[in-house]
ZAKOLVO-777674 format. One record per residue (C-alpha): residue number from 1; residue in one letter; y, x, z. Coordinates in nm, 2 decimals. Layout:
N
{pos->NUM | code->A | y->Y | x->X | z->Z}
...
This chain:
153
{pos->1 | code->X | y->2.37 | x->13.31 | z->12.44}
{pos->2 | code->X | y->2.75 | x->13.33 | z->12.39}
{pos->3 | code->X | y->2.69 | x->13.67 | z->12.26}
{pos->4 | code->X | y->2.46 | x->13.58 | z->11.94}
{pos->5 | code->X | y->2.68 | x->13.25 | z->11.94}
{pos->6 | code->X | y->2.96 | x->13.49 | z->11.88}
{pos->7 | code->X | y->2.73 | x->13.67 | z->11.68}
{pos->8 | code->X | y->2.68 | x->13.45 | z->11.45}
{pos->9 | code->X | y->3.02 | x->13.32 | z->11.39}
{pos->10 | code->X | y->3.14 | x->13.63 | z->11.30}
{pos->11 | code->X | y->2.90 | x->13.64 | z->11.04}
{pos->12 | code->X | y->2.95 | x->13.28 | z->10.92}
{pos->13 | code->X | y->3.28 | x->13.40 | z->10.90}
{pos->14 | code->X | y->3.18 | x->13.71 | z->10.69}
{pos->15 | code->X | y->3.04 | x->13.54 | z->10.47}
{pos->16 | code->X | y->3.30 | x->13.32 | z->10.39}
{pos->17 | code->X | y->3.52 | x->13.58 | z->10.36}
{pos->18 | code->X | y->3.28 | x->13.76 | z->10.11}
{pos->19 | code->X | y->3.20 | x->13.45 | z->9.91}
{pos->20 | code->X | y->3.57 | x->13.32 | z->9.88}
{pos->21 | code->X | y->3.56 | x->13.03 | z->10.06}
{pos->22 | code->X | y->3.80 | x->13.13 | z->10.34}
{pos->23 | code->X | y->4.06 | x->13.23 | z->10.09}
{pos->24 | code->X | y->4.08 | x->12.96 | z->9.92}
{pos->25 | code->X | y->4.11 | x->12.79 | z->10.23}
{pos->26 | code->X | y->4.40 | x->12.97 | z->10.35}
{pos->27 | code->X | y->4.54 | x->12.93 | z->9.95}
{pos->28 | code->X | y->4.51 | x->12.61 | z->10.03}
{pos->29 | code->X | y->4.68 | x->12.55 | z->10.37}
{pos->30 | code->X | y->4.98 | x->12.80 | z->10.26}
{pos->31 | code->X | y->5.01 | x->12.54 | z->9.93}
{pos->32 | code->X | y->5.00 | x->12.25 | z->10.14}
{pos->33 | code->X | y->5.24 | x->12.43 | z->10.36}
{pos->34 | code->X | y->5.46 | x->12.50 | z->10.07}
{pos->35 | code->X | y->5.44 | x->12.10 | z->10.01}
{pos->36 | code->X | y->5.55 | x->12.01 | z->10.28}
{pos->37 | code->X | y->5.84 | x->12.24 | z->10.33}
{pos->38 | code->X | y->5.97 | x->12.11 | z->10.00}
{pos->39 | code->X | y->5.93 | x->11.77 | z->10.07}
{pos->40 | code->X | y->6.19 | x->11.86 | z->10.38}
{pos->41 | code->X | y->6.43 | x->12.04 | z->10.16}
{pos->42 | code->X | y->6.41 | x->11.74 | z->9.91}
{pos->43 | code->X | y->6.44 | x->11.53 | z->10.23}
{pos->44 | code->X | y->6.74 | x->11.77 | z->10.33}
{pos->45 | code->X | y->6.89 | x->11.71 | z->9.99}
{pos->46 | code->X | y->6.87 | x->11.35 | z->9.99}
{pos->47 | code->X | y->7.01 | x->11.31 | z->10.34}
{pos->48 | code->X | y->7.29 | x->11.51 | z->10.20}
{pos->49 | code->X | y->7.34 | x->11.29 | z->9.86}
{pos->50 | code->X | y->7.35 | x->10.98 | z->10.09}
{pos->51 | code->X | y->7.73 | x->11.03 | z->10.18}
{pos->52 | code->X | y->7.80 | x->11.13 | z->9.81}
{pos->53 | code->X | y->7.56 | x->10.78 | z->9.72}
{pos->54 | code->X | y->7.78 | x->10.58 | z->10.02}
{pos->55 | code->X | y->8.15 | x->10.69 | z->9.91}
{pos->56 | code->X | y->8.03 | x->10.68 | z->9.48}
{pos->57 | code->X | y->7.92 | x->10.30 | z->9.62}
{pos->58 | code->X | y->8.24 | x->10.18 | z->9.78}
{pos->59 | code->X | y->8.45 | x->10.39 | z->9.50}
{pos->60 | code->X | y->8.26 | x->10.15 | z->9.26}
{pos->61 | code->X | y->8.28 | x->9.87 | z->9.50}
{pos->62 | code->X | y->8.64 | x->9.94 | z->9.49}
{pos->63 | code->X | y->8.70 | x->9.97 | z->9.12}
{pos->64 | code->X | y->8.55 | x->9.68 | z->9.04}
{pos->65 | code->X | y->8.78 | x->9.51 | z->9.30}
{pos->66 | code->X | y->9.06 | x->9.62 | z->9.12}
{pos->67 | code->X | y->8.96 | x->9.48 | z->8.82}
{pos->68 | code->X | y->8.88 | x->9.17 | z->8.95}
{pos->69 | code->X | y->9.25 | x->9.19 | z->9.09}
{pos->70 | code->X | y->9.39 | x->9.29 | z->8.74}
{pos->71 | code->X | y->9.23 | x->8.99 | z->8.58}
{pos->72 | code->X | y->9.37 | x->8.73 | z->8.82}
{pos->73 | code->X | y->9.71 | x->8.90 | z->8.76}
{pos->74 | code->X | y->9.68 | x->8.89 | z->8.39}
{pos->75 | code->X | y->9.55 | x->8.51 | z->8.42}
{pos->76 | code->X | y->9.84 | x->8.49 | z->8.67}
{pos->77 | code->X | y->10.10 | x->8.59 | z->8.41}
{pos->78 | code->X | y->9.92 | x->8.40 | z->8.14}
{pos->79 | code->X | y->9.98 | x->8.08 | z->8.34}
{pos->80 | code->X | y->10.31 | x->8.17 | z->8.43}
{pos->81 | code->X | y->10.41 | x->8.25 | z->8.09}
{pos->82 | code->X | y->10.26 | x->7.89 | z->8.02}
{pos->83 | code->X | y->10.43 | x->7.70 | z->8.26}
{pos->84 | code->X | y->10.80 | x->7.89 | z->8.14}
{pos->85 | code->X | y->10.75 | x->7.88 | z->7.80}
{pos->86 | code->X | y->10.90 | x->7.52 | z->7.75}
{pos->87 | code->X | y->11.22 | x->7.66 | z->7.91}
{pos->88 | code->X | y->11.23 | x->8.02 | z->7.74}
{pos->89 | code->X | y->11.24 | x->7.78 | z->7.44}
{pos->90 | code->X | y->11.50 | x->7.54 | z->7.58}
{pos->91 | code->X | y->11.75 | x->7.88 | z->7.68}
{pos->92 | code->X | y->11.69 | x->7.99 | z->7.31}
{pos->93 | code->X | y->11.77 | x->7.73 | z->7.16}
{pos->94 | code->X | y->12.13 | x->7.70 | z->7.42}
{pos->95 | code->X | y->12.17 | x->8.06 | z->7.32}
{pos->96 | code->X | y->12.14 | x->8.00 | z->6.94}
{pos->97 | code->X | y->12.40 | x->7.72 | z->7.01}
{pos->98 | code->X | y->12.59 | x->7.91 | z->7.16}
{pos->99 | code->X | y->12.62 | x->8.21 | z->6.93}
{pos->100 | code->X | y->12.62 | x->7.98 | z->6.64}
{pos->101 | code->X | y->12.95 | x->7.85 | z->6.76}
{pos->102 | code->X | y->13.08 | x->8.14 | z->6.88}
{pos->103 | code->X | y->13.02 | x->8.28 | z->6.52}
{pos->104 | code->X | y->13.26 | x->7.97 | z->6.36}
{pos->105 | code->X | y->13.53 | x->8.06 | z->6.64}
{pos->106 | code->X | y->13.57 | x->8.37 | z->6.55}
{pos->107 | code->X | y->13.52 | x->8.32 | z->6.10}
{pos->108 | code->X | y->13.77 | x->8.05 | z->6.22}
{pos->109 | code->X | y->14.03 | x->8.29 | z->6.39}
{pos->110 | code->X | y->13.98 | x->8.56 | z->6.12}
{pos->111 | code->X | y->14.07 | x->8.34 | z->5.86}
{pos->112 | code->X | y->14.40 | x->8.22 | z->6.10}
{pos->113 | code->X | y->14.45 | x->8.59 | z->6.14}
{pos->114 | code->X | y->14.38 | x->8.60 | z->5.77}
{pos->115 | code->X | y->14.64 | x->8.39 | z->5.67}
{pos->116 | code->X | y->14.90 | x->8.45 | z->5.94}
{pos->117 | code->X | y->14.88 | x->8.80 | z->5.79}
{pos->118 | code->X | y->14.93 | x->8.66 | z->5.41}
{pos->119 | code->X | y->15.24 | x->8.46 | z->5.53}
{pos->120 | code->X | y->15.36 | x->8.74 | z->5.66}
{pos->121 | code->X | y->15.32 | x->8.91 | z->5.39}
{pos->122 | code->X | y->15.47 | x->8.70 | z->5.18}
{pos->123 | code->X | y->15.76 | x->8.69 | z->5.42}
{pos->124 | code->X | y->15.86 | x->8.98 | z->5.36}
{pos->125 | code->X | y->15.77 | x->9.00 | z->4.99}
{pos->126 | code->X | y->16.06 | x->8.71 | z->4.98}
{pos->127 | code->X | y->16.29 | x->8.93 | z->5.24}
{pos->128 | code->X | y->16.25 | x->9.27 | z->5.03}
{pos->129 | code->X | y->16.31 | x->9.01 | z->4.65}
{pos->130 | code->X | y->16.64 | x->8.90 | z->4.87}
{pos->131 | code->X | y->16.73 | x->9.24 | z->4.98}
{pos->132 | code->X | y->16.73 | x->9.37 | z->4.62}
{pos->133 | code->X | y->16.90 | x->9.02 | z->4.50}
{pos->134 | code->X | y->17.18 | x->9.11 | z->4.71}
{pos->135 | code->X | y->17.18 | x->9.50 | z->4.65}
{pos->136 | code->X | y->17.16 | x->9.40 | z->4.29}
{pos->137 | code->X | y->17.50 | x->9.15 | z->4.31}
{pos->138 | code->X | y->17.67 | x->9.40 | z->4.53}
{pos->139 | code->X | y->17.63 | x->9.65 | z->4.25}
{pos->140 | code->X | y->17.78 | x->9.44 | z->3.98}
{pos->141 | code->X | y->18.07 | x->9.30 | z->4.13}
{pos->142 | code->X | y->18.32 | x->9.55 | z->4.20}
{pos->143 | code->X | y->18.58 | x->9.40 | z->4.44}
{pos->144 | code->X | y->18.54 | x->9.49 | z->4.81}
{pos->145 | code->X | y->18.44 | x->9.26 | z->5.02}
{pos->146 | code->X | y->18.73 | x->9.15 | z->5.25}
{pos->147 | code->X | y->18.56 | x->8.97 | z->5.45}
{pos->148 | code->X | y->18.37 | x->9.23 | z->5.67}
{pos->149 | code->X | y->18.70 | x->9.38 | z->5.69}
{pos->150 | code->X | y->18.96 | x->9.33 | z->5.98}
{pos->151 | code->X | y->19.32 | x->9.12 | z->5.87}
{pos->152 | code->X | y->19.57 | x->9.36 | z->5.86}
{pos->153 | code->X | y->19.81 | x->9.42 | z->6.10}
């Protein structure tokens, strides 16, 4: 009985092989093998992208703390910059002051130095006039002066 049992399998199995059936069957089990395997390598792949995914996360993460941080500074130097400004003001306006009078000293000491250096000037205008007065006198009166001279002896 096993024998035609046997029997008749192989011929089942003949005939599928002559009709088709049994390759398309084992088309079909080497396509569904093929599936599968890809689905692992795309698996594999993903498994792979997840550290790239974690660290592009906490890079992102991390960027957007540091903007965050940036605009609390810039609101930080905004109020600071408020709070100050009434004094920046206040030093300006010292500093102004301050140059302002500094700028009359010194048009004031020029214009000392100024005419200090016009009296001067005239000074010696008046010694040079009296220089030449004299020269001028000497030259017309002939008669030595005695009185630079020593008494006889």
């Amino acid at each position: 009985m096993n024998k035609i049992l046997d029997f008749g399998r192989k011929a089942l199995f003949y005939a599928r092989v002559l009709s088709g059936y049994e390759e398309r069957r084992i088309r079909s089990y080497r396509l569904q093998v093929e599936k599968r395997i890809k689905q692992a390598e795309e698996r594999k792949l993903a498994i792979r992208k997840l550290p790239e995914q974690t660290i592009l996360s906490e890079v992102r993460r991390m960027v957007e703390q540091m903007q965050n941080l940036n605009k609390k500074l810039e609101e930080t130097e905004a109020a600071i910059e408020d709070y100050f400004k009434p004094l920046d003001q206040e030093a300006q306006r010292i500093m102004k002051t301050q140059l302002e009078g500094e700028e009359r000293t010194m048009k004031q000491m020029m214009k000392t130095m100024h005419d200090q250096a016009m009296l001067d000037i005239a000074e010696e205008e008046r010694k040079i006039k009296a220089q030449i007065v004299d020269t001028n006198q000497k030259n017309q009166d002939p008669r030595p002066n005695t009185q630079h001279l020593p008494p006889p002896p």
